[in-house]
C-alpha positions, 0 to 999 in steps of 0.5 A: 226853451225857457230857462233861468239859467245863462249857462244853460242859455250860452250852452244851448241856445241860438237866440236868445229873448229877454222879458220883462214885466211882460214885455220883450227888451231883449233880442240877439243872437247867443254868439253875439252876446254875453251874460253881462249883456243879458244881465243888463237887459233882465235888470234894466239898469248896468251890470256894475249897477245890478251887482250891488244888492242893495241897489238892485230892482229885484225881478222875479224870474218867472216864465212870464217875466224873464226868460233868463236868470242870472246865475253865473254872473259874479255875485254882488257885495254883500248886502245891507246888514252883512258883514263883507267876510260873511257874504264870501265866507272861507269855504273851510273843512267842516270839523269831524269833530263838530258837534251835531247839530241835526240828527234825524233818525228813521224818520217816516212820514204819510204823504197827501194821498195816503201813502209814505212819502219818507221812508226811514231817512237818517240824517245828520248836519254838524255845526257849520256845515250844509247838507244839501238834499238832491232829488226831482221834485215829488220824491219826499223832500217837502214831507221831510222838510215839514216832518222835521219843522212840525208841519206835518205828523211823523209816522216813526223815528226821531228828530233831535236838535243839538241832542235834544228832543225835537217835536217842532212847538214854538218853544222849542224853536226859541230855545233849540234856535232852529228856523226853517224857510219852507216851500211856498211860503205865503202858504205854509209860514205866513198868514196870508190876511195879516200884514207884513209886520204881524206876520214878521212878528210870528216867532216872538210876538210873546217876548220882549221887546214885542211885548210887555206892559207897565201893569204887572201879570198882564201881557200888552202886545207892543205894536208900535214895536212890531211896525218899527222893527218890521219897517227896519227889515222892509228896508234891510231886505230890500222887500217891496211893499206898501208898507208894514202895515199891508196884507202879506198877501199882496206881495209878490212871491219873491217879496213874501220870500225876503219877509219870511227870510228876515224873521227867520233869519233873526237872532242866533241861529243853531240849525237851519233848514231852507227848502228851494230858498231860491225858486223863481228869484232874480240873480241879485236876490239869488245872490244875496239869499245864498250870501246870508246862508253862507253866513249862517254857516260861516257863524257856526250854525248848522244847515240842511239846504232842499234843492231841485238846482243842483248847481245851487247844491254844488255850489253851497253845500259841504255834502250833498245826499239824493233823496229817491221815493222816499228814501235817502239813496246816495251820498257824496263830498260836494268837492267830489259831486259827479253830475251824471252819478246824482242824476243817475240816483235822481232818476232811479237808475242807479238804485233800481237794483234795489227795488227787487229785494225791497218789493220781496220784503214787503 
């Protein structure tokens, strides 16, 4: 069994091996070790040293570099550039009488073979509140996620930010102040040949103070600006490169994910959409990822949060719906999230009933 998570591990497991960077540096029997023990060897330095996200060697956790991912070891302080109260922000009651932030209205939309990957979805995110989307990967939640960005073309219904018309161009992002952190990022919210800086710059390269010029109706670029500011999130961030001025390309996949974060997560937010924001990360970056959507919502800024981790789900979100072919099947509180019931609208079983009438109407 290869998994990211300790509690799976503790649950399951008789033994129990620890890689990093390619190489074994941990063995033991399950009962003879604890998740602090793991966390020390996936980190390589002490718990109480790995707990500061500032300080932390960030790993990725991928198959071939750890076995394990910490995931319920008490998480860090918060991480440079946040405040203390918004890395654990109070978990209050989300306003009924909040504004909606996000609406989506029956949104349809083609998938890559062809075929309608969204199926009418209606949706709706309040200000300072987190929906999370459960659903096994492959049943229409990257379509939607892009549908709504504008990544790809809507087949029918609406997106609205703050009630405003939303189509997904540049300046509607910059005025609707909606940011989204996308599936495989280096693919679809980078540019893969430029570098770390430039690509930092993507949403407002055009605005002051990346540009401007001292010769009136003409629009110098500031790159001197770009590479100073790109070099104050390399080191915020925690982002491990070369420097600014390196490819975006030759990161490592947890790294282009810290960049893509940073500039999403500049300026104001009203709405944020984050799909699998976590995958494949160590705990300290998991933490510390998970602290700044905390605080997105702690600021009064919408979220709709995309995870195939229903812990993540449950442990983040106000609400959780489950999203099954294409459609939206199932909703629920987090506080009242039964783990058998999602799974069971996840696989289908629970809906199936439905698949007669809708195969009749068709």
């Amino acid at each position: 069994m290869i998994t990211h998570k300790f509690r799976e591990v503790m649950a399951y497991a008789d033994e129990v091996t620890v890689l990093r960077r390619g190489r074994k540096v941990h063995g033991a029997i399950v009962a003879a070790t604890t998740p602090a023990a793991l966390a020390h060897a996936m980190m390589g330095e002490p718990v109480s040293a790995v707990r500061s996200a500032t300080e932390a060697t960030v790993v990725e956790a991928k198959a071939t570099e750890s076995t394990v991912a910490v995931a319920t070891v008490q998480a860090p302080p918060a991480p440079s550039g946040l405040a203390a109260d918004a890395a654990s922000p109070p978990r209050i009651a989300v306003d009924a009488a909040s504004p909606l932030a996000l609406e989506v209205t029956a949104l349809s939309a083609m998938g890559d073979r062809g075929t309608l990957a969204v199926r009418s979805v209606s949706l709706a995110v309040r200000a300072g509140e987190i929906l999370g989307i459960a659903g096994v990967s492959g049943n229409g939640q990257r379509e939607l996620v892009e549908a709504i960005v504008g990544q790809r073309a809507r087949s029918g219904g609406t997106v609205r930010v703050a009630g405003v018309p939303y189509a997904g161009r540049r300046a509607e992002n910059r005025a609707l102040q909606l940011r989204a952190l996308t599936e495989e990022p280096l693919r679809s919210a980078s540019v893969a040949e430029l570098s770390v800086a430039h690509n930092m710059a993507l949403r407002d390269f055009d605005q002051p103070p990346l540009q401007g010029g001292r010769i009136p109706g003409l629009n110098w670029l500031r790159y001197a600006a770009w590479r100073e500011r790109a070099r104050a999130w390399i080191a915020e961030y925690g982002i491990k490169t070369r420097g600014e001025r390196a490819p975006i390309a030759s990161l490592s996949g947890g790294n282009v994910q810290r960049a893509v974060l940073a500039r999403e997560l500049a300026g104001t937010i009203r709405v944020l959409i984050a799909a699998n924001p976590v995958f494949g990360l160590d705990f300290a970056a998991v933490a510390e990822i998970h602290a700044r959507i905390l605080q997105v919502r702690a600021r009064g800024g919408a979220v709709l949060l995309v995870s195939e981790d229903l812990d993540e789900l449950i442990e983040l979100s106000d609400r959780i719906v489950v999203m099954s072919e294409g459609r939206i099947v199932h909703e629920t509180a987090a506080v009242d999230a039964d783990r058998r019931t999602i799974g069971a609208h996840m696989g289908g079983e629970a809906h199936a009933h439905d698949a007669a009438p809708l195969a009749e109407a068709a």
